[in-house]
DSSP file (Angstrom, degrees, kcal/mol; ACC not computed):
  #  RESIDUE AA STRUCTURE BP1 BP2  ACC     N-H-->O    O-->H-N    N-H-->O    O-->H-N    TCO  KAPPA ALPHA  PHI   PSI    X-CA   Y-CA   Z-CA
    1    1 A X              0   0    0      0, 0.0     2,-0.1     0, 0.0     0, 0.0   0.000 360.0 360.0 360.0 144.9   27.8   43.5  -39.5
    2    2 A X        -     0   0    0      2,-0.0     3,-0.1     3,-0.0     2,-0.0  -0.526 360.0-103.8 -94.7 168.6   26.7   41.3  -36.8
    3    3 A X    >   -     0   0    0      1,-0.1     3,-0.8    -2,-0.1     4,-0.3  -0.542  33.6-130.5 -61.7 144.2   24.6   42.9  -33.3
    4    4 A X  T 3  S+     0   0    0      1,-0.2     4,-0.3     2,-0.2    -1,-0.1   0.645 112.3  59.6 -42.4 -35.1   27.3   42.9  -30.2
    5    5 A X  T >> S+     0   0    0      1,-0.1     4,-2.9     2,-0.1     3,-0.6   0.822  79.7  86.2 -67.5 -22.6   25.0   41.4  -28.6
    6    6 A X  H <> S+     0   0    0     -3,-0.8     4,-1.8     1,-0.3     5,-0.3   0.889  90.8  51.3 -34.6 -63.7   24.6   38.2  -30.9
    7    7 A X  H 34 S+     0   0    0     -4,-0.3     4,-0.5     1,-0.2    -1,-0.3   0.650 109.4  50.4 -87.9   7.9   27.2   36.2  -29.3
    8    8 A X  H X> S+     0   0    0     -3,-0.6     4,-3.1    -4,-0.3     3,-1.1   0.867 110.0  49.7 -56.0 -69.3   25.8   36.8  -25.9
    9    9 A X  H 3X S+     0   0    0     -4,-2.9     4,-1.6     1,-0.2     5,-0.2   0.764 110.8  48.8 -47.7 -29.6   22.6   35.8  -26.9
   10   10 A X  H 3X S+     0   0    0     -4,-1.8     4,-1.8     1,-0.2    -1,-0.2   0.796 112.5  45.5 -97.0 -11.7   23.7   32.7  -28.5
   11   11 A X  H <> S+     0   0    0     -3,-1.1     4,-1.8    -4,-0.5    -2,-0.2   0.795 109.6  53.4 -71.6 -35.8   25.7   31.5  -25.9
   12   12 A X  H >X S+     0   0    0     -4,-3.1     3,-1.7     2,-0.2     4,-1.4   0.989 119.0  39.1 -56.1 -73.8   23.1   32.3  -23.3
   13   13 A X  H 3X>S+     0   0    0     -4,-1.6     4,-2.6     1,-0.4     5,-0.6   0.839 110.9  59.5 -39.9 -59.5   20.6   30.2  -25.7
   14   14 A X  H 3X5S+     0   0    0     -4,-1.8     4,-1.9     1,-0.3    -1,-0.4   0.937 111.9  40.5 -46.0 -48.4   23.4   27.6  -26.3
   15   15 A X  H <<5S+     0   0    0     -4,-1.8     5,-0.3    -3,-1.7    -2,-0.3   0.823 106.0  57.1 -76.0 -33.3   23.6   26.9  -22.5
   16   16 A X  H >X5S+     0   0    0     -4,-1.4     4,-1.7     2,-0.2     3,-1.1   0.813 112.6  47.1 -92.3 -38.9   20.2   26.9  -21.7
   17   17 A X  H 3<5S+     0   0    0     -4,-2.6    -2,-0.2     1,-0.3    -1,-0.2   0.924 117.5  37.7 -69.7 -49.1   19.9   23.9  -24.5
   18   18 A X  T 3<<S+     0   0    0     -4,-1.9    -1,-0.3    -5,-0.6    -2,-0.2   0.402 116.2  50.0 -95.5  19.7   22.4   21.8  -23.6
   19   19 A X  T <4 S+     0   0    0     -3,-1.1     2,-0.5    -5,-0.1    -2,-0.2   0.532  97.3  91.1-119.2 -31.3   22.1   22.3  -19.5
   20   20 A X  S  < S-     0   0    0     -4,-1.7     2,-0.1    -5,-0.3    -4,-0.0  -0.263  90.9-106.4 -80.4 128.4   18.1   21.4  -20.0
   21   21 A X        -     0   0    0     -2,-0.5     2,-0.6     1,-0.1    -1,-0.1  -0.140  25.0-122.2 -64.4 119.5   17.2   17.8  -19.7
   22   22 A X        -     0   0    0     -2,-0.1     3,-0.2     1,-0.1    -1,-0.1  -0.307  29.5-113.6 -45.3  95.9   16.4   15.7  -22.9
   23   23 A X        -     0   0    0     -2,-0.6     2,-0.4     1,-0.2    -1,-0.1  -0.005  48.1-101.8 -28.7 133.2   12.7   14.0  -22.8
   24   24 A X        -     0   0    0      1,-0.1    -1,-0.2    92,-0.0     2,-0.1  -0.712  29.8-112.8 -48.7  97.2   13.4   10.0  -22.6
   25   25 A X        -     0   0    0     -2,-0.4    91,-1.8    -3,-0.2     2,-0.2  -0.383  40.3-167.1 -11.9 108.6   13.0    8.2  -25.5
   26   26 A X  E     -A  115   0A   0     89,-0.3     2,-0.4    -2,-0.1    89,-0.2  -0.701  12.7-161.2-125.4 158.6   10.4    6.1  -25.0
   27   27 A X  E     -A  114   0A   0     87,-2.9    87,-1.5    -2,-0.2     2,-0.4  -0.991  31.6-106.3-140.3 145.7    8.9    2.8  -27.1
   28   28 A X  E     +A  113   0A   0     -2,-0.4    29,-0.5    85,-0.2    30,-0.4  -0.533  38.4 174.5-101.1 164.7    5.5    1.4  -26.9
   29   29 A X  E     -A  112   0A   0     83,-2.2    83,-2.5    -2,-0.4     2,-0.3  -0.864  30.1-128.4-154.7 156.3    4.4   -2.0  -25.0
   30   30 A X  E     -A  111   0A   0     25,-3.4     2,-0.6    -2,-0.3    25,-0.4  -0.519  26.4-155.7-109.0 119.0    1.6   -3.7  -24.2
   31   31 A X  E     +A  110   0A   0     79,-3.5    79,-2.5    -2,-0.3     2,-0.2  -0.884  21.4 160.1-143.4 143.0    1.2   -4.8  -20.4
   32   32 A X        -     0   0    0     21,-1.2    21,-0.5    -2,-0.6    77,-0.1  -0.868  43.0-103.5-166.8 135.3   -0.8   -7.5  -19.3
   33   33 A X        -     0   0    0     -2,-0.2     2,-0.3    19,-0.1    19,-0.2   0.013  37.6-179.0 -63.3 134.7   -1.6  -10.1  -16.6
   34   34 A X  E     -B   51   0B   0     17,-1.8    17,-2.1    62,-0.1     2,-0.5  -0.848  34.4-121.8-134.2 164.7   -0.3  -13.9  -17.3
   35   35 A X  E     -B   50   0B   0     -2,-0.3     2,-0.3    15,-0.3    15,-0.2  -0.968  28.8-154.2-123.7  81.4   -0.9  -16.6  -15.2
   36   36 A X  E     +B   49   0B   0     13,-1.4    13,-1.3    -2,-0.5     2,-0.4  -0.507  16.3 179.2 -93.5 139.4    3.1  -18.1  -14.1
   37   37 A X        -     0   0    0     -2,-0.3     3,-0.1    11,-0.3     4,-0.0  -0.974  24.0-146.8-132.6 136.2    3.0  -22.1  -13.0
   38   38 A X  S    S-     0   0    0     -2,-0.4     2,-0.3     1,-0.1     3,-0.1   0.367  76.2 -17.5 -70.0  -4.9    6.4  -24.0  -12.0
   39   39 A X  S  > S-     0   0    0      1,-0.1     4,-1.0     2,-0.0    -1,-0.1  -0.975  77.8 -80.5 166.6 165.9    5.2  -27.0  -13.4
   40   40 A X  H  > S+     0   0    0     -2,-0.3     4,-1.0     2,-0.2    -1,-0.1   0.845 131.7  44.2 -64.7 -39.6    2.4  -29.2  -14.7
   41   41 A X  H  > S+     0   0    0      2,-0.2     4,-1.4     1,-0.2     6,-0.3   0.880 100.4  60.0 -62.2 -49.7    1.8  -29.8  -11.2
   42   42 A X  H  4>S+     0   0    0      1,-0.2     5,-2.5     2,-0.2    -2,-0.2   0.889 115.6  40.6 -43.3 -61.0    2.2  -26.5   -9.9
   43   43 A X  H ><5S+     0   0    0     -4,-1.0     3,-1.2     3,-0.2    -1,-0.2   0.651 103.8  64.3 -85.1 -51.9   -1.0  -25.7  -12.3
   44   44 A X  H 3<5S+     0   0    0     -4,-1.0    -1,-0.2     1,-0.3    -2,-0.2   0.618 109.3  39.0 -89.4 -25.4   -3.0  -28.8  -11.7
   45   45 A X  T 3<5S-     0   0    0     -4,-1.4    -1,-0.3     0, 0.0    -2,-0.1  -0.146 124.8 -97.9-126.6  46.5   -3.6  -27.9   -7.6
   46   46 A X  T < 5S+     0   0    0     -3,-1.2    -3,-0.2     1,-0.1    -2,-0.1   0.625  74.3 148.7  69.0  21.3   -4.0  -24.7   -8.4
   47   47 A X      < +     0   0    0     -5,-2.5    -1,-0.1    -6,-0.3     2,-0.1   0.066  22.0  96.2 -78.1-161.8   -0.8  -23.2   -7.7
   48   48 A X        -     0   0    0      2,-0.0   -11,-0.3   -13,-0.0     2,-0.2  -0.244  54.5-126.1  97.1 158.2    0.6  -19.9   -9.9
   49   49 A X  E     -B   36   0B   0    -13,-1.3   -13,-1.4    -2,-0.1     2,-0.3  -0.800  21.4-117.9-135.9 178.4    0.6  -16.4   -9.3
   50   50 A X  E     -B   35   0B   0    -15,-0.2     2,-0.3    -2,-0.2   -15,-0.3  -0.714  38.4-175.0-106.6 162.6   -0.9  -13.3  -12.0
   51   51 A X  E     -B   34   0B   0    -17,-2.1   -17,-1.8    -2,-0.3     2,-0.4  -0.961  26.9-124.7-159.3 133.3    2.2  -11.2  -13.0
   52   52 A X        -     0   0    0     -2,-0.3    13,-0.9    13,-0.3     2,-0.2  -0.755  38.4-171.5 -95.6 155.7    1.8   -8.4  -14.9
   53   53 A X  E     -C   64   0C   0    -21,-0.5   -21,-1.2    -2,-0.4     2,-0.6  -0.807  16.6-125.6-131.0 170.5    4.1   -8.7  -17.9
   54   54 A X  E     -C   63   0C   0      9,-3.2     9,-1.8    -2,-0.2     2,-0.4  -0.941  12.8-160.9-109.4 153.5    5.3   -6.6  -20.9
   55   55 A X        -     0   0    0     -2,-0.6   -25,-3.4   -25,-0.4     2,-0.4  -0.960  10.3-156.0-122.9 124.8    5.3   -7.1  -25.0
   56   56 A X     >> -     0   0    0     -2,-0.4     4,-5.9     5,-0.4     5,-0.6  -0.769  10.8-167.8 -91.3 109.0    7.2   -5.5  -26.7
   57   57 A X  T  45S+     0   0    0    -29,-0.5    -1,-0.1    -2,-0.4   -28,-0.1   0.900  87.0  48.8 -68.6 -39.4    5.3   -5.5  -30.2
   58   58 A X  T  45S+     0   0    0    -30,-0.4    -1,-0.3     1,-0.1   -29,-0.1   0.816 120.2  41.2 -71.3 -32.7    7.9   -4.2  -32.4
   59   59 A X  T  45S-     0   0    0     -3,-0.1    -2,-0.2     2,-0.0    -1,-0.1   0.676  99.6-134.3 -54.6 -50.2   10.3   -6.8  -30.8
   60   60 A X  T  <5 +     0   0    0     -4,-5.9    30,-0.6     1,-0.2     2,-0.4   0.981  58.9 142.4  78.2  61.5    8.0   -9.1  -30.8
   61   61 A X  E   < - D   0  89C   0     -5,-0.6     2,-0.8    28,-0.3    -5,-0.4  -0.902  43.2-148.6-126.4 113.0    9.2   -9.8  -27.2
   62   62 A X  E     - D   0  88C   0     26,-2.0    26,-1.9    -2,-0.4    -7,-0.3  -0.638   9.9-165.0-101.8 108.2    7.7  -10.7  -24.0
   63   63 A X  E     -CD  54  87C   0     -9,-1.8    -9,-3.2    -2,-0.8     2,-0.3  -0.772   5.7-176.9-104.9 153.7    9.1   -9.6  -20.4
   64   64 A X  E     -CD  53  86C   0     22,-2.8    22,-2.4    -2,-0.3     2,-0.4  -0.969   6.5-167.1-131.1 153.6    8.0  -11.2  -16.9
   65   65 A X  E     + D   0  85C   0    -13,-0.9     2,-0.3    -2,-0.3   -13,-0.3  -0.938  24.3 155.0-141.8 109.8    9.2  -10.0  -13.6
   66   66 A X  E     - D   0  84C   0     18,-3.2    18,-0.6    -2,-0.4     2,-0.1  -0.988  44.4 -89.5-139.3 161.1    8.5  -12.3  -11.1
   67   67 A X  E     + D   0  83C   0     -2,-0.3    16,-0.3    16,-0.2     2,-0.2  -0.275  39.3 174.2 -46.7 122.1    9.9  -13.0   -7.9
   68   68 A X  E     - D   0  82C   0     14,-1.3    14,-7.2    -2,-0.1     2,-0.3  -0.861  31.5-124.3-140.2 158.7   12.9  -15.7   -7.0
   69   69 A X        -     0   0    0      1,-0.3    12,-0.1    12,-0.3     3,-0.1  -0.461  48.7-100.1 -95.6 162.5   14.9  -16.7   -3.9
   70   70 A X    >   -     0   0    0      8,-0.3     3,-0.8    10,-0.3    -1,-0.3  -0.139  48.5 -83.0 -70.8 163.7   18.6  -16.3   -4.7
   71   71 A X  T 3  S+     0   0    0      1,-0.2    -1,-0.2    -3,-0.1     5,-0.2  -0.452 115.5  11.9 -66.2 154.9   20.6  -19.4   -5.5
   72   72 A X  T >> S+     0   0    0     -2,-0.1     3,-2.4     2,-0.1     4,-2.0   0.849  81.0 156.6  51.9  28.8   21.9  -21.4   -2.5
   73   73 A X  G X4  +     0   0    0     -3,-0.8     2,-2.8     1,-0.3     3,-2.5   0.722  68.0  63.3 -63.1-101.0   19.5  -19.2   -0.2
   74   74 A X  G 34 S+     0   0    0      1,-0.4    -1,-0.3     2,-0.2    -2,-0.1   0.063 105.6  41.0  26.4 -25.9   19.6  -21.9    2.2
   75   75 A X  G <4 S+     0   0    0     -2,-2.8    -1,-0.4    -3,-2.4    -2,-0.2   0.615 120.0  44.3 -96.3 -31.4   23.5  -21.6    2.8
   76   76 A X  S << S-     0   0    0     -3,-2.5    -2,-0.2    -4,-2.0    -3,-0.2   0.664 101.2-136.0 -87.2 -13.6   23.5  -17.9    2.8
   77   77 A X        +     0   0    0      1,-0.2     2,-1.1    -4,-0.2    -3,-0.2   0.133  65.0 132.4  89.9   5.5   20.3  -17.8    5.1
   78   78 A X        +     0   0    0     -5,-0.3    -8,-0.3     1,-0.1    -1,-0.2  -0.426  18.4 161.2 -56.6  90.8   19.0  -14.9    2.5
   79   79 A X        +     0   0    0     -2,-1.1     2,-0.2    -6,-0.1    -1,-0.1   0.087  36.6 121.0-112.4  38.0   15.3  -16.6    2.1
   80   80 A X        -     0   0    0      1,-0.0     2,-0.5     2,-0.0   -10,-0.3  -0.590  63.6-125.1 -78.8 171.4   14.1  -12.6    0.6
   81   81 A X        -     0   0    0     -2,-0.2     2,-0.5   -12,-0.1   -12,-0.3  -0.904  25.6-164.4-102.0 126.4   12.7  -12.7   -3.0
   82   82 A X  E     -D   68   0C   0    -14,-7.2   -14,-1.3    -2,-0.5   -16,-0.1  -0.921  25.9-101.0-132.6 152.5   14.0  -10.7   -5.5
   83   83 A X  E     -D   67   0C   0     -2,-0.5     2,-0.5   -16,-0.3   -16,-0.2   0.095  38.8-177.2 -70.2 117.4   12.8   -9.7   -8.8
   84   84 A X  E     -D   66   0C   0    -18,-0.6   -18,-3.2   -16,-0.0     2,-0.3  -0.899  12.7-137.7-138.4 141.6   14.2  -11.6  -11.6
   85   85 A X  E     -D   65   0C   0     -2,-0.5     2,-0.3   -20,-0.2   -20,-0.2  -0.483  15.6-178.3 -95.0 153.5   13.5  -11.1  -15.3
   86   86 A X  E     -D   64   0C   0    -22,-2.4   -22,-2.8    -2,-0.3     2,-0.4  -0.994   6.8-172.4-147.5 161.9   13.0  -13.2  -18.1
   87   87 A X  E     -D   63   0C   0     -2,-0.3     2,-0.4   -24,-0.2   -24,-0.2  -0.942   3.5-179.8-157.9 135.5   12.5  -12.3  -21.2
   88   88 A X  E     -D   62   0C   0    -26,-1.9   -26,-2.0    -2,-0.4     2,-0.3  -0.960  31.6-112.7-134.4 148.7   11.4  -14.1  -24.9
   89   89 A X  E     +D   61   0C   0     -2,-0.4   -28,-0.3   -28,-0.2     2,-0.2  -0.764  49.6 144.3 -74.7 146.3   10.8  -13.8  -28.3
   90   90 A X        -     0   0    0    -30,-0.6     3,-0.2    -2,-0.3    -2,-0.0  -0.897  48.4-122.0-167.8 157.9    7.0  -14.4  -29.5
   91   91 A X  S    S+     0   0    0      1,-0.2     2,-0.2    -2,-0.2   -30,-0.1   0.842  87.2   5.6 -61.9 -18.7    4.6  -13.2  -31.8
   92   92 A X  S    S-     0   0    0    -32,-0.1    -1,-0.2    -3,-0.1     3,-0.1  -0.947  74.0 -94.3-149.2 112.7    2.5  -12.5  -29.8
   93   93 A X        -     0   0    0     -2,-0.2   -38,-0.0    -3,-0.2   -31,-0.0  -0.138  60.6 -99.6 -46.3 145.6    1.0  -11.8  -26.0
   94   94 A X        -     0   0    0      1,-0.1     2,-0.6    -3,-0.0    -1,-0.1  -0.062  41.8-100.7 -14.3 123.6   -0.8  -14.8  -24.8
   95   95 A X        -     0   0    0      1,-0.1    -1,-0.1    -3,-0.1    -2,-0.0  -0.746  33.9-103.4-112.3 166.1   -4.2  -14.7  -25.0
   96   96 A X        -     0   0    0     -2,-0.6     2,-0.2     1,-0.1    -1,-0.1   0.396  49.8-115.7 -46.1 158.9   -6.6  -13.8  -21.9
   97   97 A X        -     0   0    0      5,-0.3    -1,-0.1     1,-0.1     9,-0.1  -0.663   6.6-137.5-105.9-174.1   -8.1  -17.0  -20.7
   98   98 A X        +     0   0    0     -2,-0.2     5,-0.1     5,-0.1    -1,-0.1   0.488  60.4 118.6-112.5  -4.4  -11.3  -18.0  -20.6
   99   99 A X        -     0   0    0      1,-0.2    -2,-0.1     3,-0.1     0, 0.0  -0.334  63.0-135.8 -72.1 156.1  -11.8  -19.7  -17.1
  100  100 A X  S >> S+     0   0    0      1,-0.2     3,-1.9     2,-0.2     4,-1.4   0.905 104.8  56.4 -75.4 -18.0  -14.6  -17.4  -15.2
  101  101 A X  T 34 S+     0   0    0      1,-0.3    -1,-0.2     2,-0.2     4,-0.2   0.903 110.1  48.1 -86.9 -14.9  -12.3  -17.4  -11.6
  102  102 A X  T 34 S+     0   0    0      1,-0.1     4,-0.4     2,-0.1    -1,-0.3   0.311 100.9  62.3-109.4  41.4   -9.2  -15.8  -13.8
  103  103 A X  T <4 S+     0   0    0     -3,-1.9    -2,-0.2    -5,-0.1    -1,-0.1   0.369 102.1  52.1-106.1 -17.7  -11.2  -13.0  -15.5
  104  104 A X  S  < S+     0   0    0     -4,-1.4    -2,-0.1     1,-0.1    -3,-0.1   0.568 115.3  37.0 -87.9  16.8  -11.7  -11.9  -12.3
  105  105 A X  S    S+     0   0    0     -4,-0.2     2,-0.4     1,-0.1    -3,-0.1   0.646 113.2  77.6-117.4 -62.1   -7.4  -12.1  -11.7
  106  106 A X        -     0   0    0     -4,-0.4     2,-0.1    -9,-0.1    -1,-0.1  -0.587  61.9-175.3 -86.2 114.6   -7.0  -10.8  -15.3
  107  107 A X        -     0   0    0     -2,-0.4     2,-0.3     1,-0.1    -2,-0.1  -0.109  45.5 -73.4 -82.3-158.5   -7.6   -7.1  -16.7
  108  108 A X        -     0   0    0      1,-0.1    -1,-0.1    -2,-0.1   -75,-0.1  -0.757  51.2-100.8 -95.2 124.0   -7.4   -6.1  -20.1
  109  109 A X        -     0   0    0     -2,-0.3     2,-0.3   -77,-0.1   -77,-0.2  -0.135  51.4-154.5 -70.8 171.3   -4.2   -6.0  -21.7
  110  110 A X  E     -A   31   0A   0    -79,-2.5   -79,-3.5    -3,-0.1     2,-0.8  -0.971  14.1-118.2-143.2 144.8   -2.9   -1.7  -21.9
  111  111 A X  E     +A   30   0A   0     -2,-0.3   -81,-0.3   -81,-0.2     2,-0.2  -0.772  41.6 154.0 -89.6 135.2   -0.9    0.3  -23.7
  112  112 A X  E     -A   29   0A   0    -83,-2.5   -83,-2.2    -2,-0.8     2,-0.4  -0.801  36.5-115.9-128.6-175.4    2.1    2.0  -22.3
  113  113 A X  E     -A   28   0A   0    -85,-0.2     2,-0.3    -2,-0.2   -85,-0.2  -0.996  21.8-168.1-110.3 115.9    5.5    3.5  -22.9
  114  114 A X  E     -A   27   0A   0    -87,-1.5   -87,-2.9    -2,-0.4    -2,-0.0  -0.701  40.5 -87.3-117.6 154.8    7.9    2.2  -21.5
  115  115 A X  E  >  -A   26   0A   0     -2,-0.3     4,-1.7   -89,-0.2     2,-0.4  -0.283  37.2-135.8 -79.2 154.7   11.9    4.2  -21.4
  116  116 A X  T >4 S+     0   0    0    -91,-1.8     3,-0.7     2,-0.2   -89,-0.2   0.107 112.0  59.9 -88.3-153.6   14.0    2.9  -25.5
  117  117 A X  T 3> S+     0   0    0     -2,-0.4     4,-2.4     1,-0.3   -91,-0.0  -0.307 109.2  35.1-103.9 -94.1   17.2    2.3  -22.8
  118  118 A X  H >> S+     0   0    0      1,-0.2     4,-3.1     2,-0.2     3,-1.3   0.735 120.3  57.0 -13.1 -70.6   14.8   -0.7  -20.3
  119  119 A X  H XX S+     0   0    0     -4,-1.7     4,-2.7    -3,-0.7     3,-0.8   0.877 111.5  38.8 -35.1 -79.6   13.3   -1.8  -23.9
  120  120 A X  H 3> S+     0   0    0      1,-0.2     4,-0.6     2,-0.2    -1,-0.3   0.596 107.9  56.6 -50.3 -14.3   16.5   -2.4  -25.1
  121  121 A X  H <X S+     0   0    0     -4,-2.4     4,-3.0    -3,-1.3    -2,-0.2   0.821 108.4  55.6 -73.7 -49.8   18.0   -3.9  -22.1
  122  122 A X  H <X S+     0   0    0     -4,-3.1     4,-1.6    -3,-0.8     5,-0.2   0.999 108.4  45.6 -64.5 -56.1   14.9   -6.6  -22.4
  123  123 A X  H >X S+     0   0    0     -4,-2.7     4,-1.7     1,-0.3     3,-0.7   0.902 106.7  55.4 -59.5 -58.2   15.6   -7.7  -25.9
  124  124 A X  H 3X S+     0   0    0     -4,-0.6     4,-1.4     1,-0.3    -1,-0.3   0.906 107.2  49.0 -15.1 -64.9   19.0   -8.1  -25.4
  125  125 A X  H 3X S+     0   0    0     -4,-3.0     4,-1.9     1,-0.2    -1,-0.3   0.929 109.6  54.8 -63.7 -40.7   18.2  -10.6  -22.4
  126  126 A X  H <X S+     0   0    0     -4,-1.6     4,-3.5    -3,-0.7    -2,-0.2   0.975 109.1  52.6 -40.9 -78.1   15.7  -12.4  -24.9
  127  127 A X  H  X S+     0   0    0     -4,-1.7     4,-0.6     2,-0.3     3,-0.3   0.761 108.5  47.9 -17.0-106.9   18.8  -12.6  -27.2
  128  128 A X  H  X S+     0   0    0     -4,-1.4     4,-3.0     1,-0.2     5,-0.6   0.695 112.4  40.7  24.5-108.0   20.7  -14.0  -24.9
  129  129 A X  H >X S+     0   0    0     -4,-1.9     4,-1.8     1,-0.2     3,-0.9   0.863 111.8  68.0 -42.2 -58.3   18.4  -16.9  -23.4
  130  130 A X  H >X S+     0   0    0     -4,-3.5     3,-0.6    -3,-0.3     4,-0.6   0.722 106.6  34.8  -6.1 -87.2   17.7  -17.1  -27.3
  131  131 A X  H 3X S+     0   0    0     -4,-0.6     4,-2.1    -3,-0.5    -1,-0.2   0.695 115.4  59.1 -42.1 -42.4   21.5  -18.3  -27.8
  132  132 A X  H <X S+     0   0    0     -4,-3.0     4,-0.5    -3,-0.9    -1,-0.2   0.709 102.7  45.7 -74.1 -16.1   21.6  -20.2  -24.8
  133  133 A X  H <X S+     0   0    0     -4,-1.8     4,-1.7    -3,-0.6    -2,-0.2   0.866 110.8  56.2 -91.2 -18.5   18.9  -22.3  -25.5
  134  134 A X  H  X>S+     0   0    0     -4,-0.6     4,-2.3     1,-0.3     5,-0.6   0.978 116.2  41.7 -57.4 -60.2   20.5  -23.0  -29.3
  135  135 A X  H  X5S+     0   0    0     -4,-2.1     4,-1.5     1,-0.3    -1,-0.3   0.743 100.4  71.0 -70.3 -17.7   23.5  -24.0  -27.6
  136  136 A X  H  X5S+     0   0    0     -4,-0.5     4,-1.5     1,-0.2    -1,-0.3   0.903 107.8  39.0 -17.1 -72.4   21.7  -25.9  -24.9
  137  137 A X  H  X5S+     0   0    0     -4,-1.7     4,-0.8     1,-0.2    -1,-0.2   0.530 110.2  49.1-101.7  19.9   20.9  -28.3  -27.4
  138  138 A X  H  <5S+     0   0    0     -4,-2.3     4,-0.5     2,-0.2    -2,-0.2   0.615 114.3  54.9-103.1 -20.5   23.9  -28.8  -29.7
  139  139 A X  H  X<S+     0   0    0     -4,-1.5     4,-1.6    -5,-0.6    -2,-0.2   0.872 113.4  39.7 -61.9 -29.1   25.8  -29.2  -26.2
  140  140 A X  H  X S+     0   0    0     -4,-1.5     4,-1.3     1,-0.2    -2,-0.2   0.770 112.7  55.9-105.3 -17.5   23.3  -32.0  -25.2
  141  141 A X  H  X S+     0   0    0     -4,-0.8     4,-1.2     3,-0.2    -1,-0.2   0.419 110.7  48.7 -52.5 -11.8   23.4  -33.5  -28.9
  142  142 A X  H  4 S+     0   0    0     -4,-0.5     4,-0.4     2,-0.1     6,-0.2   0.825 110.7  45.6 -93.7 -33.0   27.2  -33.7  -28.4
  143  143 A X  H >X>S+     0   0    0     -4,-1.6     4,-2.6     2,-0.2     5,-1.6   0.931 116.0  47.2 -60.5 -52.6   27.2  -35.3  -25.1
  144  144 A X  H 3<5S+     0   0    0     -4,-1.3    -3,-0.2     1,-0.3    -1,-0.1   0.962 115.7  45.3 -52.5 -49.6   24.5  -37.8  -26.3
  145  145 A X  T 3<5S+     0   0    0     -4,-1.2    -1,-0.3     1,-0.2    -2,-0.2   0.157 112.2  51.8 -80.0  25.1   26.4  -38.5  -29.5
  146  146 A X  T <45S-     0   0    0     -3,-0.9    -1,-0.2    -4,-0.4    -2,-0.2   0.474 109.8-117.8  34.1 -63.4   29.8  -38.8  -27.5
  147  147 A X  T  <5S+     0   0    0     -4,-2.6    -3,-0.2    -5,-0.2     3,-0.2   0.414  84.0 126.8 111.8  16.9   28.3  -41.4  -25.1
  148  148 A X  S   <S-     0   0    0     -5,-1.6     2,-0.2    -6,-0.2    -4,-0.1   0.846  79.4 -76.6 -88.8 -39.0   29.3  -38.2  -22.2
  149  149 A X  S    S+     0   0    0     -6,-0.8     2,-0.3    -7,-0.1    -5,-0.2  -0.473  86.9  69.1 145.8 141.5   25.3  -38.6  -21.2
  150  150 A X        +     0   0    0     -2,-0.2     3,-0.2    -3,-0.2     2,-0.0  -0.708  37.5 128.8 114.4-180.0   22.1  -38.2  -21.6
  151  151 A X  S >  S-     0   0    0     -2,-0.3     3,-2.3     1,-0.1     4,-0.3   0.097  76.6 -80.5  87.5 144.9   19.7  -39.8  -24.1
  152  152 A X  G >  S+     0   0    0      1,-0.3     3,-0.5     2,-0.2    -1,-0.1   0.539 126.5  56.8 -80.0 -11.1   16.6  -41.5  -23.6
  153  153 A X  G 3  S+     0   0    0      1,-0.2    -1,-0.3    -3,-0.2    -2,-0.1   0.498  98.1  53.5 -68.5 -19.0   18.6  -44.7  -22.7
  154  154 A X  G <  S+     0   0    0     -3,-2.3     2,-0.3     2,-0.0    -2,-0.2   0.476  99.9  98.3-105.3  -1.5   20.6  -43.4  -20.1
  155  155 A X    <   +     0   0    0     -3,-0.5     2,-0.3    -4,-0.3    -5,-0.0  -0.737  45.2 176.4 -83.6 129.8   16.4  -42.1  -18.4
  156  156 A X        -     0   0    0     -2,-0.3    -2,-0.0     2,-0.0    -3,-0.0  -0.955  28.7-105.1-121.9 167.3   14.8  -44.1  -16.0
  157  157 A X        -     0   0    0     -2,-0.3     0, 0.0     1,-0.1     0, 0.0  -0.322  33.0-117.4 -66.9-168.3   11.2  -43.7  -13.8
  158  158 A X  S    S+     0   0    0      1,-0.1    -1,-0.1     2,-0.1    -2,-0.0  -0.100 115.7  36.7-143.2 -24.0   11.5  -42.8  -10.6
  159  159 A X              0   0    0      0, 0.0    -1,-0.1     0, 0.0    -2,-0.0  -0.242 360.0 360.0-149.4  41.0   10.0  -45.9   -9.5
  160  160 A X              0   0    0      0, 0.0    -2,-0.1     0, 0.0    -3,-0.0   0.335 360.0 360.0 -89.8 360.0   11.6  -48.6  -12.3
């Protein structure tokens, strides 16, 4: 015969489990400082910013969050920056470089944890731009073979 008290007790217990909040899943990543260029140019006068970035190791993923003006800021008169991600597959983080004036820019890559929900939000967007770049170029291999545009015939300089 069970205690009278039992189903108190297990209800009490039951509530107290299910009203107290579950620890975050977490997955681990790598963060570390990269060196972001717009261009060959951008790079060549010493343009760039450091950005700390993430890799995701198990993913095999890399996220950057660096700043952008909205599209069409210039009609909307919005000229703030807002954080916009991008996000890749690779094997591997970058490694540090070797010039002496960015070892002083660049730490030492770290481990952290970062929340499994965000983690999986990044791969996803990697996925994504994945697919979009596939289709990127069998859309510009159909235009070229079409005659629609594009192709190295249809290029000129800038001053030709």
């Amino acid at each position: 015969m069970r205690h009278p008290g039992s189903f108190v007790l297990f209800t009490a217990w039951f509530c107290a489990c299910a009203s107290a909040p579950m620890p975050e899943e977490t997955v681990a990543a790598i963060r570390f400082r990269q060196l972001i260029v717009t261009g060959g140019m951008d790079f060549i006068h010493g343009g760039g910013a450091w950005h700390d970035c993430i890799f995701l190791p198990d993913a095999k993923v890399i996220a950057q969050v660096v700043s952008e003006s909205p599209p069409y800021w210039w009609k909307t008169r919005d000229a703030n920056d807002y954080p916009r991600l991008y996000a890749y597959r690779t094997d591997e983080p970058p490694e540090p470089s070797t010039w002496p004036e960015d070892a002083k820019r660049q730490r030492p890559p770290e481990p952290v944890r970062i929340s499994r929900h965000l983690a999986d939000q990044i791969i996803a967007t990697a996925e994504r731009e994945e697919r979009r770049r596939v289709e990127g170029l069998e859309l510009g291999a159909k235009c070229v073979a079409t005659g629609v545009g594009g192709g190295k015939d249809s290029v000129t300089g800038r001053h030709q």
